[in-house]
C-alpha positions in Angstrom: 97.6 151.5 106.7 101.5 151.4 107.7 103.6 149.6 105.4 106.0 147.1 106.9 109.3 147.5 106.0 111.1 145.3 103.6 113.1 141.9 105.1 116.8 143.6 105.4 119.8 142.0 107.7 121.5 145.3 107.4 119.1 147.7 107.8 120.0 148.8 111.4 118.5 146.0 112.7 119.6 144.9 116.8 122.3 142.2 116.6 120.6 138.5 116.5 120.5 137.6 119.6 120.5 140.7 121.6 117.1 140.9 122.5 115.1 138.3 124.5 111.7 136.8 123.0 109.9 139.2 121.4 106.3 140.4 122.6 103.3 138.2 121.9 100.1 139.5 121.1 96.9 137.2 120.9 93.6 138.0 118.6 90.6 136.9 120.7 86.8 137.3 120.3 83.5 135.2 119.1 83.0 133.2 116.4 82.7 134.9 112.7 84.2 138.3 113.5 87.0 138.3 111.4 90.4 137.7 113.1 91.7 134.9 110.5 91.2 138.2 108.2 92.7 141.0 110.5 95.7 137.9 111.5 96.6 137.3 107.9 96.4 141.5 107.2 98.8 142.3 110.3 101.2 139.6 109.4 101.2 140.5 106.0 100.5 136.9 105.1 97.8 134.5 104.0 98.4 132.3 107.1 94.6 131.3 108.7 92.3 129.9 106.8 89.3 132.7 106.1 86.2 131.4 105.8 82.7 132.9 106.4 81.6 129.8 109.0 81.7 130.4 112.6 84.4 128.1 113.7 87.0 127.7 111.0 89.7 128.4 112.8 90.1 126.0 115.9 93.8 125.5 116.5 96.0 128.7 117.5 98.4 130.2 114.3 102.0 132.4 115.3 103.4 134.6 112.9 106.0 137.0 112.9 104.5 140.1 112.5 105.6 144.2 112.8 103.9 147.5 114.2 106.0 150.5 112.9 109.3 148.8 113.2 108.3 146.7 116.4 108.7 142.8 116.1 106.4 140.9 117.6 105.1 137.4 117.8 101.1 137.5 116.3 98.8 134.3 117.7 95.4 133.7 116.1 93.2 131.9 118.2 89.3 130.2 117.4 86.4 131.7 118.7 85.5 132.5 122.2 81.6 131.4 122.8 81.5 130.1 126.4 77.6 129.3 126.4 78.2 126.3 123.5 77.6 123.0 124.3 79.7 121.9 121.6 83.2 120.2 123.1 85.4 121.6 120.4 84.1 125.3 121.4 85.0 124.3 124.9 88.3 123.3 123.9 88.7 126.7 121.7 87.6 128.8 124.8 90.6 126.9 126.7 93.1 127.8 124.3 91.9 131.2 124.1 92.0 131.7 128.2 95.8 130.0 127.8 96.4 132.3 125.3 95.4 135.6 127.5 97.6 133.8 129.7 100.9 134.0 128.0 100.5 136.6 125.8 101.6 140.4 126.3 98.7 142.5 124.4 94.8 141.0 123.8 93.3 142.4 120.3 89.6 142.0 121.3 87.7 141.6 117.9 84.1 142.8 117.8 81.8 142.9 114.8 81.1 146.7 114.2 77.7 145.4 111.9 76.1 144.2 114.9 75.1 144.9 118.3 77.1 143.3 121.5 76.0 139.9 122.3 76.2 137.8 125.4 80.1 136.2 124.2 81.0 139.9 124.0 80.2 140.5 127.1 81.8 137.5 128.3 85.0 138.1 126.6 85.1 141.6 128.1 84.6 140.8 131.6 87.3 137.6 131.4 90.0 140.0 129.5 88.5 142.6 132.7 90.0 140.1 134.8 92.8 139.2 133.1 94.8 142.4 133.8 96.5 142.2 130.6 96.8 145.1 128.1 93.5 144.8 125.9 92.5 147.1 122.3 89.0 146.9 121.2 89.1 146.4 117.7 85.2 146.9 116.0 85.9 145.0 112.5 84.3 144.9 109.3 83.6 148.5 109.4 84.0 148.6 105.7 82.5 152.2 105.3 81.9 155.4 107.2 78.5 154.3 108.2 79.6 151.3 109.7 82.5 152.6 111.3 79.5 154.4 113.0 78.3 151.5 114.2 81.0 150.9 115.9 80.4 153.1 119.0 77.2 150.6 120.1 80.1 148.4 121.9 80.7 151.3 124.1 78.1 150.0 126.2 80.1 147.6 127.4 81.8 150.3 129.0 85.2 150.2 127.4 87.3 153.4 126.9 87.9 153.2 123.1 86.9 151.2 120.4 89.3 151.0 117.0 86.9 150.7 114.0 88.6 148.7 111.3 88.2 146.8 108.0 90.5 143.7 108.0 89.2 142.8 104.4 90.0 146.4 102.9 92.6 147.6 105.0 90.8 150.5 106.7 92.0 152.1 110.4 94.8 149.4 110.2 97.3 152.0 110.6 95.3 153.6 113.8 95.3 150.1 115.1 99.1 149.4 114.5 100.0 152.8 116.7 98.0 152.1 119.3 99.5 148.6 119.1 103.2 149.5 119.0 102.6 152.0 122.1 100.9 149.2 124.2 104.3 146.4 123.3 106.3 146.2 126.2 109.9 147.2 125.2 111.7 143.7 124.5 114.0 142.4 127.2 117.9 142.5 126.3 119.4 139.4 126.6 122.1 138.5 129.4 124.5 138.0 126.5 123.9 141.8 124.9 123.9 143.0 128.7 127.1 140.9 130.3 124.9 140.8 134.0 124.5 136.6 134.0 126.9 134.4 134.3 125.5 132.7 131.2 126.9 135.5 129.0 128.2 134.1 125.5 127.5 130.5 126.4 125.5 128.8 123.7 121.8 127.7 124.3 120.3 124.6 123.1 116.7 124.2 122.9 116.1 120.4 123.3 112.5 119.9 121.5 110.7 117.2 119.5 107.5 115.4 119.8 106.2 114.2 123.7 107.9 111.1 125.3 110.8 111.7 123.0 113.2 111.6 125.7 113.9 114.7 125.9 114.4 115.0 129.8 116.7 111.6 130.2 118.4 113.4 127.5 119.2 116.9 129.7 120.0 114.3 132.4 122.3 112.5 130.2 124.1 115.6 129.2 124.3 116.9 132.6 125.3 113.6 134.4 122.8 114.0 137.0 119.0 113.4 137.3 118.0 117.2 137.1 114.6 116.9 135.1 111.6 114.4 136.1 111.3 111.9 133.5 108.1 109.8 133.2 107.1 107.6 130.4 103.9 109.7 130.1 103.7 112.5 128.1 103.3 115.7 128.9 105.6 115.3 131.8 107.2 118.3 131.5 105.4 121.8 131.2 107.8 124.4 131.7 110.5 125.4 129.7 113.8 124.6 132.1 117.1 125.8 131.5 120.3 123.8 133.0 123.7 124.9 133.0 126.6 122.1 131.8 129.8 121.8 131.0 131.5 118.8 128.9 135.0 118.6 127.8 135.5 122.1 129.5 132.6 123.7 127.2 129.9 125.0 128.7 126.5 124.7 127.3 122.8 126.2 128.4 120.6 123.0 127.8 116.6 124.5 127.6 114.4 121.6 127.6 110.9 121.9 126.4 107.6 120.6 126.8 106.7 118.4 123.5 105.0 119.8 121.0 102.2 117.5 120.2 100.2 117.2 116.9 97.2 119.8 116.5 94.4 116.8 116.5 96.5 114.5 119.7 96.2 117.7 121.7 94.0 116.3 124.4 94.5 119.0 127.5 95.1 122.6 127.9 98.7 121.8 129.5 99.5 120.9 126.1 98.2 123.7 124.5 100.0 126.5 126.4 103.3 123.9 126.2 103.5 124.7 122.4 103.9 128.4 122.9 106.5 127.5 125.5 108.8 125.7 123.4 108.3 128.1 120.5 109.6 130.7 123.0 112.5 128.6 123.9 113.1 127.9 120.2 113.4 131.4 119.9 115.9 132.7 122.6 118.4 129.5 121.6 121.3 129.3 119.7 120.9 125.6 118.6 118.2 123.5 118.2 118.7 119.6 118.8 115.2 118.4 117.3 115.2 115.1 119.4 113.2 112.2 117.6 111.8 109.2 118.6 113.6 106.2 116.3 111.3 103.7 117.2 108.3 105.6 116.6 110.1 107.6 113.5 109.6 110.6 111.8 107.0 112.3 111.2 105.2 115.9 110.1 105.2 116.9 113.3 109.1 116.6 113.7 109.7 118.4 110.1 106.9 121.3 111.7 109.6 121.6 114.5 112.3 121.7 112.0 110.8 124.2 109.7 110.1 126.1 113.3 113.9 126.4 114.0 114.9 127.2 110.2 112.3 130.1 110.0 114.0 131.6 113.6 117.4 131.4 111.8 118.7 128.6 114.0 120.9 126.3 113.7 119.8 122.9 114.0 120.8 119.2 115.1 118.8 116.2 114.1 118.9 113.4 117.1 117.2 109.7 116.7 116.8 108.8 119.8 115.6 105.3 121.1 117.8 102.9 119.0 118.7 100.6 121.9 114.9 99.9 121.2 115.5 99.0 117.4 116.2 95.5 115.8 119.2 94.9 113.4 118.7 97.2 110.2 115.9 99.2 111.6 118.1 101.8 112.5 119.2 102.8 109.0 115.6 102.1 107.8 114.8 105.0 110.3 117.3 107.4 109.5 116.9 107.1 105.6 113.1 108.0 106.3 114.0 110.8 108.5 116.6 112.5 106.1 113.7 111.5 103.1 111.0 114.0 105.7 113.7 116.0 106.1 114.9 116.8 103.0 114.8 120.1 103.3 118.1 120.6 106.0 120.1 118.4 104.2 122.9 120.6 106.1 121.9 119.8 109.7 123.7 117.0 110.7 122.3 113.3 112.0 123.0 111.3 115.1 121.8 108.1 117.0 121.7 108.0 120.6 120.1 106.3 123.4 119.7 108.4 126.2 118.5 106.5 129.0 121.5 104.7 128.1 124.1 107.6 127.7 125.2 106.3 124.6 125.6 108.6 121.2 125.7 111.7 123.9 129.5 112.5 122.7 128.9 112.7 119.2 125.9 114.3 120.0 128.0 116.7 121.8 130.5 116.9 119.1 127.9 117.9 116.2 126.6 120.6 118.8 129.2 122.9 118.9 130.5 121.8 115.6 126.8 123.8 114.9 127.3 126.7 117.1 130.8 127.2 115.9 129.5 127.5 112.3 126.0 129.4 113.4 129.0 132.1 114.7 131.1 131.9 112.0 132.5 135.3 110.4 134.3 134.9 106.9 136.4 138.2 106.1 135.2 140.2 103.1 138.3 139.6 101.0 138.3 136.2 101.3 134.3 136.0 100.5 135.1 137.7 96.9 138.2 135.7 96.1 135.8 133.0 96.1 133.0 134.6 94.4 135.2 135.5 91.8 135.8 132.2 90.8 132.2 131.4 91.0 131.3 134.2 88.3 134.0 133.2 86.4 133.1 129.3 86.5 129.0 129.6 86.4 128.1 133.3 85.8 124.6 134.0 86.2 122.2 134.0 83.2 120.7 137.0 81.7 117.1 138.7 82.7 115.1 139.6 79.3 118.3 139.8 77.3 119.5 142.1 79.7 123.0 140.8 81.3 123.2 140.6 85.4 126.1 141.3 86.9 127.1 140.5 90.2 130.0 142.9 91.7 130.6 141.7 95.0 129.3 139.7 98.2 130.1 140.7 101.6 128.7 138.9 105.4 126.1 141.3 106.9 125.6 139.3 109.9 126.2 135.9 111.9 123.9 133.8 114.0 123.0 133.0 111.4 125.6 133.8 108.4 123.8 136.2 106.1 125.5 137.8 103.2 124.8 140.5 101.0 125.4 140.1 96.7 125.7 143.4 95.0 123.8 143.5 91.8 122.3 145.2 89.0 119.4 143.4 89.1 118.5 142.1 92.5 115.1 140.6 90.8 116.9 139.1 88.0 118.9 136.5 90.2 117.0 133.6 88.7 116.1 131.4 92.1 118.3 128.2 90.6 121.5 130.7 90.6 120.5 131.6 94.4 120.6 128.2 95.1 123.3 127.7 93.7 125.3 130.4 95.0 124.2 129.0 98.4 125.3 125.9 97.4 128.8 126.9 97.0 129.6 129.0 100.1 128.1 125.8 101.8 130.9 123.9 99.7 133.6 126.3 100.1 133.2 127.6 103.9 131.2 124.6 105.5 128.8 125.9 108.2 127.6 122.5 108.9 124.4 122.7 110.9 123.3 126.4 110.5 120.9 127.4 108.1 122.7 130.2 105.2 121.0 133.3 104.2 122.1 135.3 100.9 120.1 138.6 99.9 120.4 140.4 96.6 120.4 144.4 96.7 121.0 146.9 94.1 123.9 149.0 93.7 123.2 151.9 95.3 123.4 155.2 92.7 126.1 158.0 93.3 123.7 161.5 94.1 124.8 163.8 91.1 
């Protein structure tokens, strides 16, 4: 099996920003074959829930995952059985067909213990039509003799079948090359290539729950009625990007379908709108998670949240609604909505009403307050005057009586600021110091509304 390198800013990693969404590759197959298992081993994470039922998994997963330095986006989907009569099958084999739809590569799991059966064959002749890059993958070949037993699915006349053990980790690295040679090469964006007219202008992804208001809020920030806006939800499907410019700054607003909770998901409209907005979520600059005051806050909006923070965006918290609240309701709703939140105590709050146009300055204001600090560079010299008097006012505590020393901190990247401590003992920085560390950059240089990263790396020995 390959092993997937190490989480490093500065590793000769492509700028943020300069590439476009990356590649999304979907796990499909029956019931009970084992792609919770081979999900969780690509992405390196214990992500699906792995159990030996047919149907555990009924909701689609994403994960960031990589194939021999290739990023790519990893979606786990329930199994396909188009013969049950059970409606939540039906519903799986929808998000599974929406899946094929959106998703660059199809990992086709089979069950090398047992012979094809009938949602095998249906599965092959849908991905058959699907004209979409498809690897046969034959799991739970644990041994020799049942990678052997692999080769009864070539009856189904494909070209290869990849034997693999999810569980143990066998053929996982044949799998991951023939992955990484069928990923389409990621798109550069406009901003890394200069041909739009878009170039350098900061996106903002405008997501949140359905009937948010998201769409009367693009109209309010463009002045115009350029998105339909319906008091349904759902209304919007597509992720749509609009070009505006406020106080002479221009902005690209990308409005989103809603993400709606797993178990209110009622059609496959909403289903594929998810992966939509994820995308979009992904290719912005800012997020503005838009929130419905009178409704308030609630898992689902700190999902979103978390969403944005994982992507390394930076992130604007708007309550939306308020002309709809009663005296005092309105700080009642943002007290609970920073108490769900707690953990982007850094992004920063405002309350609008959008069919109204009212709030949309500040709103305005905290945007590029964000993408100004998302952006932000802080010289080298002026990063270790500061730390200096960090160390020398809270150094960090000692590792098993050994002393760790931190020699010097330097900004690896921006978008989202990510800086680099020098140390002795890079696993000896005890998780309260990192905090605190973070803490005090946050105190000292701002970035209001972007999320901080700090990574601890040896010092790098001198070859005798």
């Amino acid at each position: 099996m390959s092993r997937r390198p190490p989480v490093d800013p500065n590793a000769g990693r492509v700028p943020a920003g300069a590439l476009g969404p990356r590649p999304l590759v979907a796990i499909v197959g029956r019931p009970n074959v084992g792609k919770s298992t081979l999900f969780n081993r690509l992405s390196g994470q214990r992500l699906a829930i792995v159990e030996d039922l047919p149907g555990v998994t009924r909701d689609r997963n994403y994960a960031g995952a990589w194939a021999l330095g290739k990023e790519y986006v990893l979606v786990d989907t329930g199994g396909f059985d188009p013969e049950s009569d059970d409606p939540m099958r039906a519903g799986i084999a929808t998000h599974v067909q929406l899946a094929i739809e959106e998703c660059d590569v199809v990992l086709c799991v089979l069950d090398a213990t047992t012979d094809p059966m009938p949602a095998d064959r249906e599965a092959v002749a849908l991905l058959r039509r699907s004209d979409k890059p498809v690897l046969y993958v034959a799991n739970k070949a644990d041994s020799p003799g049942r990678a052997l037993g692999a080769t009864a699915h070539y009856e189904l006349g494909l070209d290869a079948v990849l034997p693999v053990s999810a569980l143990h980790g066998r053929g996982l690295g044949e799998l991951e090359e023939a992955l990484c040679r069928a990923l389409p090469e990621p798109e550069r964006s406009s901003e890394a290539t200069g041909d739009d007219a878009t170039e350098g202008v900061p996106r903002v992804a405008i997501v949140g729950r359905p009937n948010a208001g998201k769409s009367s809020l693009v109209n309010a920030l463009a002045g115009e009625e350029r998105q339909l806006v319906d008091a349904r939800a759902g209304t919007t499907i597509d992720s749509v990007d609009t070009l505006v410019v406020r106080d002479g700054r221009p902005l690209v607003l990308i409005d989103t379908a809603g993400i709606r909770r797993k178990r209110a998901k009622k059609s496959g409209v909403e289903t594929l709108s998810i992966l939509q907005a994820i995308r979009a979520i992904e290719r912005s600059d800012v997020v503005v998670l838009l929130i419905d005051a009178a409704a308030g806050v609630g898992e689902q909006d700190a999902k979103i949240a978390g969403l944005a923070v994982d992507r390394g965006r930076a992130l604007v918290l708007a309550m939306n609604k308020t002309d709809l609240l009663a005296r005092g309701e309105e700080k009642r709703a943002m007290d609970r909505a920073r108490e769900v939140l707690a953990f982007v105590p850094w992004a920063p709050m405002v309350t609008l009403s959008a069919t109204e146009s009212k709030g949309i300055a500040p709103l305005l204001g905290r945007v590029h307050d964000a993408v100004d600090a998302h952006r932000t560079r802080v010289t080298t010299g002026e990063l270790n005057r500061f730390f200096e008097q960090v160390l020398e006012t809270h150094p960090p505590p000692s590792m098993n009586n050994r002393p760790v020393r931190l020699y010097y901190i330097t900004q690896a990247l921006a978008k989202p600021p990510t800086f680099i401590i020098v140390t002795n003992e890079p696993k000896g920085v005890h998780f309260s110091y990192q905090r605190y560390v973070a803490n005090q950059i946050r105190k000292r240089f701002g970035f209001r509304g972007t999320p901080v990263r700090v990574f601890y790396r040896g010092k790098s020995r001198k070859p005798r």
